[in-house]
Structures are given as structure tokens and as C-alpha cells.
N, C-alpha and C positions, 0 to 999 in steps of 0.2 A: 504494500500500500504506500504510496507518496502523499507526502502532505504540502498543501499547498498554500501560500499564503495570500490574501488578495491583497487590493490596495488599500492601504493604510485611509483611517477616515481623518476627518478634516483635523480632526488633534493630534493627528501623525503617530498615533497608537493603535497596534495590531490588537485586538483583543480571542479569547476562543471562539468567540461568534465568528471572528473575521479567517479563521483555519479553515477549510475546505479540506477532506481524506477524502481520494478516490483512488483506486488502483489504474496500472499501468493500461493499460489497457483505453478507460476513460481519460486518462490525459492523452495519450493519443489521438482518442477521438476528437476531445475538445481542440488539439495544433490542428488537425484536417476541418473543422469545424471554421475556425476565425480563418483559414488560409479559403473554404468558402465565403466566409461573410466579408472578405477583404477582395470577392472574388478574381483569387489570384486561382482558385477552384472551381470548374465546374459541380454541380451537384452532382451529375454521372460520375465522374471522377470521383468523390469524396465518396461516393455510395460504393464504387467497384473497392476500394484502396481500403473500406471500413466493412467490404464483407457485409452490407447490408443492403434494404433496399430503396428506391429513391425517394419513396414514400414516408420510410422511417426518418432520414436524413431531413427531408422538410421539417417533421415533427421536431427533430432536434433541433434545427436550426430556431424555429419559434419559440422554444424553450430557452435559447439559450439568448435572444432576444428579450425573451420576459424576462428570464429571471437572473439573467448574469450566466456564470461559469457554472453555478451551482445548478444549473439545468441538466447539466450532464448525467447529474446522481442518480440512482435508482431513486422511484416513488417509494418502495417497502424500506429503506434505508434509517434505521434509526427507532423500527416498528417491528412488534411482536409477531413472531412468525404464525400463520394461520394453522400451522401443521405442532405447533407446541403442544407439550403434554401437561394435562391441568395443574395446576398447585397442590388440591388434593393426592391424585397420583405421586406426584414429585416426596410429599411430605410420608405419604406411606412407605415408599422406598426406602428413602433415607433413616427411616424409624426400622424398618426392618435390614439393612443394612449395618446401624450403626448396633443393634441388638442380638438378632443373630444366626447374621454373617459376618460379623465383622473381623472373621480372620481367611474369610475367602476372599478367595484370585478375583478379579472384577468380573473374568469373562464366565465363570464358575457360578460367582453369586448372580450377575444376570439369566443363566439358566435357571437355576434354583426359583427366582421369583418368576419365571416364567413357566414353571413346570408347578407349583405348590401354590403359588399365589394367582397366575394368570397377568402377571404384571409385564408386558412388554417393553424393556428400557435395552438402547444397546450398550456396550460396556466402554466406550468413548463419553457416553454419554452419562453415565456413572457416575465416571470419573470425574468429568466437570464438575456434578453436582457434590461428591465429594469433597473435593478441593477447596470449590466455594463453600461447605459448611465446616472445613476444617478438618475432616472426618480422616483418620487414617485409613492406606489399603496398600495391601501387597504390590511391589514393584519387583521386575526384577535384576537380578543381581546383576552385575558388571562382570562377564565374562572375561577368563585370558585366550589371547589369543593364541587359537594353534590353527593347525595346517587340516586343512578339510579332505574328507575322502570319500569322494563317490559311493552311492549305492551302489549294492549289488545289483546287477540286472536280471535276474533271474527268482524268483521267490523257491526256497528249499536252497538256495547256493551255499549263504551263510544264518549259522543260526547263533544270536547273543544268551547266554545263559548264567544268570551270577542269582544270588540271595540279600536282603535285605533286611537289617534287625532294623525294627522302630515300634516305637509304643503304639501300634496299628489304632488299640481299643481306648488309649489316653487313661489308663489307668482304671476305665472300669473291668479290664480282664486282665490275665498273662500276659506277660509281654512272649511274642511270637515270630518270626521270618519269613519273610514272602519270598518263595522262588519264582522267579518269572523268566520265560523265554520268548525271545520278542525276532522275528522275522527280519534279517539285515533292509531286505528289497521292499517290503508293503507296510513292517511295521504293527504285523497280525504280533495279537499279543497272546500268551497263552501263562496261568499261572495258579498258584496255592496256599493255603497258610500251612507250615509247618509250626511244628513247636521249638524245632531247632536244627540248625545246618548241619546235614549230613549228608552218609552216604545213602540211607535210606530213604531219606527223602528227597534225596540228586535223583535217584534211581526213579521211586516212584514219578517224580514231577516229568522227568522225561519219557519216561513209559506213557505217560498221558496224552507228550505233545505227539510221539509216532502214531499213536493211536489214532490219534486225531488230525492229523494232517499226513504221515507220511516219514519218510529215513532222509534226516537233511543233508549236504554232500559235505558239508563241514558245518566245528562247531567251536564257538569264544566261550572260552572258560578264562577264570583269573588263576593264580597260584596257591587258592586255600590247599589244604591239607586230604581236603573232599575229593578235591578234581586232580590232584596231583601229587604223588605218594612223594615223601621225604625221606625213605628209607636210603641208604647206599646200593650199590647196584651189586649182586652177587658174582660170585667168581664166573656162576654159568651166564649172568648176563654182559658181564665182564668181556667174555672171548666173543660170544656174539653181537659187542656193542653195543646195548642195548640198554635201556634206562629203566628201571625200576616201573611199573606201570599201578597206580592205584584202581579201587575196585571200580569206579565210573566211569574212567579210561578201558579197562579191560569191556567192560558191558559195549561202549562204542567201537572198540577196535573190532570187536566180533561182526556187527552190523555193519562195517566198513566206512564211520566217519572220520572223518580227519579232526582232530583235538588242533586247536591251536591255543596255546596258550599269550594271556595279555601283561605288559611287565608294567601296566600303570592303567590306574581305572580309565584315562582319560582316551585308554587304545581301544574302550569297548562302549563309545561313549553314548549308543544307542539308550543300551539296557541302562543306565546310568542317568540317562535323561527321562525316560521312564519310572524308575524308582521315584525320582523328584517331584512326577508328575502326581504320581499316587500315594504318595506320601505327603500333598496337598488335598487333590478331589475324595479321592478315597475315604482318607481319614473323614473326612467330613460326611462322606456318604452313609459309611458306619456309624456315626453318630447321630444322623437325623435318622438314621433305623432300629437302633437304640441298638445294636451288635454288639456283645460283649463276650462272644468266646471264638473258639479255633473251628468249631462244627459253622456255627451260626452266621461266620464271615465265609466259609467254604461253600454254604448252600448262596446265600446271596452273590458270591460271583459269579454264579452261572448268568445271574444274570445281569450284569453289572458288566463284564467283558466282552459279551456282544454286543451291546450297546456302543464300548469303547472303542471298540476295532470299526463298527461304524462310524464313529467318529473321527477320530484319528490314524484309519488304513491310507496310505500310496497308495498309487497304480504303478505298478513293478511298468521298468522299462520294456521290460521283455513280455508276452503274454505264456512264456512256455513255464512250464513247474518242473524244477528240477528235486521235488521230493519223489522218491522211491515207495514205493507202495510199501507197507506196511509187514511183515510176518504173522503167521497164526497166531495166535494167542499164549498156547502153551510155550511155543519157539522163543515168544516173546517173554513170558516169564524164566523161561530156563536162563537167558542171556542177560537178563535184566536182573543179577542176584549176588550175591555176595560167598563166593567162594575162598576154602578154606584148605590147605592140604593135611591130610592127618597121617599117622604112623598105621599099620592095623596091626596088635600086639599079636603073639603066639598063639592063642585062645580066641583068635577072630572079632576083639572088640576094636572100638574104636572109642579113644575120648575126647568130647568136646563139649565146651561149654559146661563144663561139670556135670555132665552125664558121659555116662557111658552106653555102648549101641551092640548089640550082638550080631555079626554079619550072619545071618540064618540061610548060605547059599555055600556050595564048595569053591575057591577062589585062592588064584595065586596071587591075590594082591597082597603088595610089603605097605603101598601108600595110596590113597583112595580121596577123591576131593569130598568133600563136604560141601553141601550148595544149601543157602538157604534164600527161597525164594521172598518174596515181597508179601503172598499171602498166609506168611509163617509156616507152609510145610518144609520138610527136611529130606534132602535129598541125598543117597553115597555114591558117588560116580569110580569106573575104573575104566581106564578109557573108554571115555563115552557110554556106557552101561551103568545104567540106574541096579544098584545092589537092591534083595532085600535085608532087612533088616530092624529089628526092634529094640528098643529101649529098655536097658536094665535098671529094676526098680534099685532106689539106692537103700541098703544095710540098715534095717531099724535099731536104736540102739536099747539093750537090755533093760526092762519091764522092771526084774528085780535090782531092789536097791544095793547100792555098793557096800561092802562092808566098812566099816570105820577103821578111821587111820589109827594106826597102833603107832606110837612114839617110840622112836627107836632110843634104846638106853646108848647112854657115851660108852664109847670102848675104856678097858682099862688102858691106865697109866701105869708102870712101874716106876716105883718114888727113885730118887737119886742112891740110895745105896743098896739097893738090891744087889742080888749076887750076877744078875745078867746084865747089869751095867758095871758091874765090878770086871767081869772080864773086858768090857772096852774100856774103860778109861786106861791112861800109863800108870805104869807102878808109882806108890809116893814116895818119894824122896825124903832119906834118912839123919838129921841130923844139918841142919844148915839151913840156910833160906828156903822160905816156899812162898812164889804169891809173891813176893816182893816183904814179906813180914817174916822179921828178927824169930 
């Protein structure tokens, strides 16, 4: 906008009255305007050069005959727009706003009074009214800058998968971890509450995305303890170069994904951006539904992440899907489980977990894997062959009571002159010092 000043009035004082704001545009018009009224312009010419018609350009030119420079202005200029939203609406928002949403995202809490209240306001438009009441609201943060990297083109190319601790329920339940696995290409979100980051619930969460989408052709993991074993590498993996593989690695190598491991959160910054996301909306959603355990928040994202993948999915560049269809079920629990190698003793047991298991089959196994699958059955494998075998009850211990402790008496002592210490000591010496005494 340019401000412009007219001429000074007779007492040689500009005052605000005498300021004129028009934008670029209007002072343009206005130089093509006088260079008509000076006609150093035809009106065809000012009408071609002002993109309007010769009909409008008359209008201006009497306007700007009547009333000066200030012709130029819009009529609506200075006047409440016919499309404003009423005082009353204004003053509902605000109240519900500063009450309670007043820890939601603008674009967040504009939903919310649109979906609960029926209150249409867009979240520009919030804001302003915010500002002008003073009201605080979420801004966000000043990003560092790093180096950007293209999407995947393909949907199933790459897949982001890490965990989340945050007080999901705000202190009216457990605190709990969200696993979520998010699409590199579209952004499809898929995810869980667990009660705590592990392997079993690495496993489980990913058994759910195959299930449901498909075998992804690689996958981002970070370097917790879960995704990536800390062990040293044994002498057999030693000569075959090989690194130590943890349980959720091995479940992936089997299925044929490629693990890549990330050396800073900011290399997996999808899934990361994600977490932030619903560690804002989320939280909030769970509390206007009053959710306060780990079942309670599990049954509501069903439906809660279709919604969200509506909202926030790409369009993959590419239209092809490069997920792998899926295996059977059972295929898919066997591979999806937590294996263990064990000894089998002389006697054909086997011990684990503080039980022991009798192999009920004739078998040259020395060592037999142990698998234990997701739906807590127990498996004894010997290459590739499911043993059978049953659980030995463990030793009840004796019914009758024990006898009481008998105190043992001290053993003898024999005193200093006994005759069996008389043959070890040296003979006494006759006659002269002994002992250092006369």
C-alpha cells in the first residue's frame, strides 16, 4: 500500500484527513487518469493500458473530477464487510477457544468447533481474533535447517518405523508408547499403544502393518536395543562377516526386507514429524473422549487413523505399489516370533524359561530352537521340524514338616598342658633364662 499525501491546506498543515492509502495498482490508475484529464490520453488508450473498459474509465474520470484523487478509492473502503461473521459468533468462539481449546493448534481447534459446535471460522481467521483479544495459541517452532530428500516414488518402497513415550492419557492412565509406521511415499499411517518398547510389541505392530497393507521392500529403524542387537559378533559370525542380528531384524530378514538403520532422529524425519503431530491432535482427541487406558485408546484408533490418512495421505508419485503381498497366517506367525537356541540334555529335556519340556519323539537333536510365537504358544524346532513335546510339572516341595535344628555342641578343646600338646611343644629348658625372665 502507498500513502499518499495531498496538498497541504491553506495553513500549510498536512493533517490525517489530508493522507490518502491506496495500493499500487490505484496510483497507477490515478498517473493514467490526470495524463487523460490533461489529455495528453486518449480514453481508449487509458482504458487499453488500465485493462478496463471505456465505460469504467469515464466513471473514473467523473469521480475523480468530483471528488479529487480520492475518487480513485474503493466505495467499500473503510466499511464492514457484508460477508463478516456476527459479534455473537465471534464472542462464542473466543469463549470457547480461550476455555477449552486453549492448548490446541488453530487449524485443530477450528475443526473441533466445526465438528462439536457447528461453528464455521477458518484458522487465519482465529488467529486474528486471537491476537486482537490477546489470547495465546500454539505457533510453531523455528526449524534448523537441513538438506531435504525427496519422497519415495513408489508406496511399499520405504517404510519409517520408531516408538514414542508420552503421557498419551495426561495422567489420567499409564503412561504408555505409541509404535507407528508411516509410508515414506503417501504418508499412510498405521499404529498402536503398547505399554512398553519392545520386541514384542516391534513384532506385533509390524505383523499388523503386513497384514494390512502388504511386505514393504525396505524399512527405517533407529538404533534402540529392539531393532538392533548390541551383542558382539561370535567367532561363527566373525569368519562369515556378519553382525550380530536382533530378534526384529531376524523376523525381517526372513520376509526379505532390507533394515536400514538411522544415526540421528532427524534421518527418519517422517515418522518424527508424525509423532509431533499426535502428540498435539491426538492427545487432545483422547481427552474430549475421556480415554484413559491402553485397550480404550486401541479400540478408538480404528477409528481415529482412517480419518487421519484421509486427511493427511500424498499421492505417491508413482501409481504402482511396491508392497509384496502378504504370507498365510500361520507363515506369518512362525517368522514373526522370538526364537531361542537351547541344549537338549541326555534325558530329552529341554530348559527354558524355568520350565523344563520333555521331547516325547525319538530324535538326534544335541540343540533344538525354541520359538515363541506372538499368541503365546511354544514351539521346539530341529531343522525346520516342529518336535513334540510337553511340559514337566515342576517338584512339589515336602507336605511334612522339617525336623528342628539340633544345635551343634562346640568340639573339645584340649587345655594347654595336656599330654598331647606336651609332645608338641620343645622341651623346657633347665636352669637359666626362659621367656626373657631371670
Amino acid at each position: 500500500m502507498l500513502r499518499y499525501n495531498a496538498p497541504p491546506t491553506r495553513e500549510g498543515i498536512v493533517t490525517d484527513k489530508d493522507i490518502l492509502t491506496m495500493s499500487r495498482r490505484e496510483a497507477m490508475r490515478l498517473h493514467l487518469l490526470h495524463q487523460a484529464l490533461e489529455k495528453k490520453l486518449t480514453q481508449r488508450e487509458a482504458a487499453r493500458l488500465m485493462d478496463l473498459s471505456e465505460r469504467q474509465v469515464r466513471r473514473l474520470l467523473q469521480r475523480v473530477r468530483r471528488e479529487g484523487d480520492g475518487g480513485i478509492c474503493h466505495r467499500a473502503r473503510g466499511q464492514a464487510s457484508n460477508h463478516r461473521i456476527p459479534p455473537p459468533v465471534k464472542a462464542r468462539v473466543l469463549a470457547l477457544f480461550r476455555t477449552r481449546y486453549r492448548d490446541f493448534n488453530l487449524v485443530h481447534a477450528t475443526e473441533k468447533l466445526a465438528e462439536r459446535h457447528g461453528l464455521q471460522v477458518h484458522a487465519e481467521t482465529l488467529r486474528l481474533w486471537a491476537r486482537a483479544a490477546g489470547l495465546a495459541y500454539k505457533r510453531r517452532k523455528a526449524r534448523t535447517h537441513r538438506r531435504w530428500r525427496e519422497r519415495k516414488a513408489h508406496r511399499g518402497e520405504l517404510l519409517q518405523f520408531d516408538g514414542s513415550h508420552h503421557d498419551w492419557f495426561e495422567g489420567r492412565g499409564p503412561r504408555c508408547v505409541f509404535l507407528g509406521a508411516i509410508d515414506d511415499a503417501t504418508n499412510t499411517v498405521l499404529g498402536h499403544f503398547y505399554e512398553y518398547e519392545g520386541t514384542w510389541p516391534a513384532l506385533d505392530c509390524l505383523k499388523r502393518y503386513i497384514r494390512r497393507y502388504g511386505i514393504p521392500q525396505a524399512i527405517y529403524l533407529d538404533k534402540h536395543t529392539t531393532y538392533k542387537s548390541p551383542a558382539p559378533p561370535t567367532l561363527e559370525e566373525q569368519l562369515r562377516d556378519e553382525a550380530p542380528l536382533s530378534q526384529v531384524e531376524q523376523s525381517l530378514a526372513a520376509l526379505g526386507i532390507r533394515v536400514i538403520h538411522a544415526h540421528s532422529p532427524q534421518a527418519k524425519g517422517r515418522v518424527e514429524r508424525l509423532f509431533q503431530t499426535l502428540q498435539d491432535r491426538l492427545v487432545r482427541e483422547l481427552r474430549l473422549h475421556g480415554i484413559q487406558s491402553v485397550a480404550e485408546a486401541n479400540v478408538f484408533l480404528r477409528h481415529y487413523l482412517p480419518d487421519h490418512n484421509r486427511r493427511f495421505r500424498q499421492p505417491p508419485a508413482s501409481p504402482a505399489d511396491l508392497h509384496r503381498p502378504a504370507p498365510p497366517s500361520r507363515t506369518l506367525n512362525q517368522l514373526f516370533c522370538i526364537r531361542t537356541p537351547r541344549t537338549v540334555r541326555s534325558d530329552f529335556t529341554v530348559a527354558h524359561d524355568g520350565t523344563r519340556y520333555q521331547i516325547d519323539q525319538p530324535t538326534r537333536a544335541k540343540r533344538v530352537t525354541v520359538e515363541e510365537w506372538l499368541d503365546g504358544t511354544l514351539h521346539l524346532l530341529y531343522r525346520g521340524q516342529s518336535l513334540r513335546y510337553r511340559p514337566i510339572p515342576r517338584r512339589s516341595a515336602a507336605s511334612a514338616p522339617l525336623p528342628p535344628r539340633v544345635p551343634r555342641t562346640p568340639a573339645w578343646t584340649p587345655p594347654p598342658d595336656h599330654p598331647w600338646r606336651r609332645r608338641l611343644l620343645p622341651p623346657r629348658p633347665t636352669g637359666g633364662r626362659y621367656h626373657g625372665v631371670q
